[in-house]
C-alpha positions in Angstrom: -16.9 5.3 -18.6 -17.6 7.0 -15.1 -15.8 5.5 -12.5 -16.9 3.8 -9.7 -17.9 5.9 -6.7 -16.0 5.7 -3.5 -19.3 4.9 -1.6 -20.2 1.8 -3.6 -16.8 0.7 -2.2 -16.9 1.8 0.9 -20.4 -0.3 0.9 -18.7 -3.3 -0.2 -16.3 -3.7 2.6 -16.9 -6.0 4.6 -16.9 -5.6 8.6 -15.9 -8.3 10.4 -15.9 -8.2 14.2 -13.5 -9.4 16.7 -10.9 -10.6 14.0 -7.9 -11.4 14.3 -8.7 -11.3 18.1 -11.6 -9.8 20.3 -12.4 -5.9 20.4 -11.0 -5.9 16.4 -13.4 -4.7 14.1 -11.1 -6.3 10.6 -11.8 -4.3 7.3 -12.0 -7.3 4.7 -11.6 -6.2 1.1 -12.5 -9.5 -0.7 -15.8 -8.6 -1.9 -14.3 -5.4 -3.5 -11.8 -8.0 -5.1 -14.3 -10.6 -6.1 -16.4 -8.2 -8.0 -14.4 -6.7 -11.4 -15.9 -3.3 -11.3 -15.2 -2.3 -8.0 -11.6 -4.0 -8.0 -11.5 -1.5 -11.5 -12.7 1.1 -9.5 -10.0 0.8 -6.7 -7.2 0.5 -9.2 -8.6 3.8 -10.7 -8.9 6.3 -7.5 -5.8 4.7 -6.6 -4.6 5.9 -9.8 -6.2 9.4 -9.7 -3.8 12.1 -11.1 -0.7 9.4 -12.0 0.0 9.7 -15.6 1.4 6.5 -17.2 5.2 7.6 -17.9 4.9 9.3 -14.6 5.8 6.4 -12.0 8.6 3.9 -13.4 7.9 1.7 -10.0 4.4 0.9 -7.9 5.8 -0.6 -5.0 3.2 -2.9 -2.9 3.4 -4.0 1.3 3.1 -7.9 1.7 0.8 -9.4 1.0 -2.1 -7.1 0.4 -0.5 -4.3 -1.2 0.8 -6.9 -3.9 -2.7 -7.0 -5.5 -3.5 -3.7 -5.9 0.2 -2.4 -6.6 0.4 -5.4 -9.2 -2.6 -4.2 -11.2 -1.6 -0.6 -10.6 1.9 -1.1 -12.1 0.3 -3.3 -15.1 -2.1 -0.3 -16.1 0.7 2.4 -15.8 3.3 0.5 -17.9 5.9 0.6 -14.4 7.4 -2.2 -12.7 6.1 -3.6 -9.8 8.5 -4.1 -6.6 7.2 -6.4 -3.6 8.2 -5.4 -0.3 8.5 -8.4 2.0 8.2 -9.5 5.4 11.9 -10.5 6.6 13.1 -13.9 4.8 10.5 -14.0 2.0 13.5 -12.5 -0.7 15.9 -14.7 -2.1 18.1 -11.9 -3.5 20.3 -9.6 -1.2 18.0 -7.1 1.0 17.9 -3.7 3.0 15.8 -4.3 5.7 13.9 -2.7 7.8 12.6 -3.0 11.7 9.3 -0.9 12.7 7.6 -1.6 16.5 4.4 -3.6 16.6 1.8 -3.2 19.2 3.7 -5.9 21.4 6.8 -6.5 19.8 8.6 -6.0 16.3 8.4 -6.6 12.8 10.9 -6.4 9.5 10.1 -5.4 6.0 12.9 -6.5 3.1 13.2 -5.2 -0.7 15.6 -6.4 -2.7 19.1 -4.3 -3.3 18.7 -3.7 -6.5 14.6 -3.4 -6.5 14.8 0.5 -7.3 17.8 2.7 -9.0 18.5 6.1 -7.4 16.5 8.9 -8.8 13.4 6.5 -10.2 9.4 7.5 -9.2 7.9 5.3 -7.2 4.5 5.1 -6.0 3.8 2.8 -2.8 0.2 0.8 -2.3 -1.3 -0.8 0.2 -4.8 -1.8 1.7 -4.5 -0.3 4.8 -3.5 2.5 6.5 -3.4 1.8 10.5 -0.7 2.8 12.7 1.8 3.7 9.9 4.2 1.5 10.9 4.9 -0.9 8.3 4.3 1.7 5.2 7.0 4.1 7.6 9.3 1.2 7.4 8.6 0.6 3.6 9.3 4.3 3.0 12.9 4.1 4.8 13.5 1.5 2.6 12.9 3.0 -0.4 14.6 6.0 0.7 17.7 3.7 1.2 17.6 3.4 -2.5 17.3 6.9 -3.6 13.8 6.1 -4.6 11.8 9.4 -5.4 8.4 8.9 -3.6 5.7 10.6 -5.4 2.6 9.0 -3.1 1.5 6.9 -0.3 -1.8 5.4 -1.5 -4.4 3.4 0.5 -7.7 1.6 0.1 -8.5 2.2 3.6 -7.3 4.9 6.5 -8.3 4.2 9.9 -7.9 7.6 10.8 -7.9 7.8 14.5 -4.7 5.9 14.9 -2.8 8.4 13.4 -0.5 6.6 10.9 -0.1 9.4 8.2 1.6 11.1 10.5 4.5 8.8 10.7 4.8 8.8 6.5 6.3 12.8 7.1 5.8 15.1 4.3 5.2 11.7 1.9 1.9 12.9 0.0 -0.8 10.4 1.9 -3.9 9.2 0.0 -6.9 7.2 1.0 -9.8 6.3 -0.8 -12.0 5.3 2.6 -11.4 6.6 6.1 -12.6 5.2 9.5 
């Protein structure tokens, strides 16, 4: 079976214009979601070059990041590890604080979510400012987590947020 190209992705995203607020242009993912192929396609260019045995954790940003870190995890044979917004774990937590564009924001995972030493890949939909996938990353690093990618559906390039995942190895499937 030959994967799903990138541009019939890319094609399915959906472009919706002053959301959340006015001069936004949102990148909504649903259709890729709602149709099996291209959600099967994602999950695979995702996946490209990780070896089942290879990753013993694909962790995924809230709330996004759970879908396609859930079904990446289940076709690798890893365990999937949410990491929250602040208050959303019931279990002990690091956290971790990362500024928004006016004000701040915290990201929890739970204590014992990864052991020290394991490979752990993190997903999530989007790539903007880096901010919450830096904060992710400083949380898995708190755990000794090994991080053997940053995967994304989408990069909007011009803000710059790879820059903020340091020498992390930064992938993205579509880039604005």
């Amino acid at each position: 079976m030959h994967p799903v190209p990138i541009s019939e992705i890319e094609a399915a995203i959906r472009n919706v214009p002053d959301f959340p607020k006015p001069g936004i242009q949102f990148k909504d993912i649903t259709p890729v979601l709602a149709d099996g192929r291209l959600f099967g396609g994602v999950i695979d260019h995702l996946l490209e070059g990780v070896r089942p045995g290879s990753v013993d954790k694909v962790v995924g940003i809230d709330a996004r990041g759970f879908i396609f870190a859930a079904a990446a995890a289940v076709k690798l044979g890893a365990g999937f590890v949410p990491v929250r917004k602040k208050g959303k774990l019931p279990f002990a937590t690091h956290e971790q604080s990362y500024d928004l564009e006016y004000g701040s924001a915290t990201v929890a995972v739970h204590v014992d979510a990864v052991q020290a030493g394991e490979r752990v890949l993190l997903l999530d939909d989007l790539l903007a400012t880096g901010g919450t996938a830096s904060a992710a990353v400083s949380l898995l690093e708190k755990l000794g987590a090994r991080i053997v990618g940053v995967n994304f559906v989408i990069e909007l390039g011009f803000l710059d947020g790879r820059k903020r995942l340091g020498a992390h190895p930064v992938r993205a499937l579509v880039r604005y």
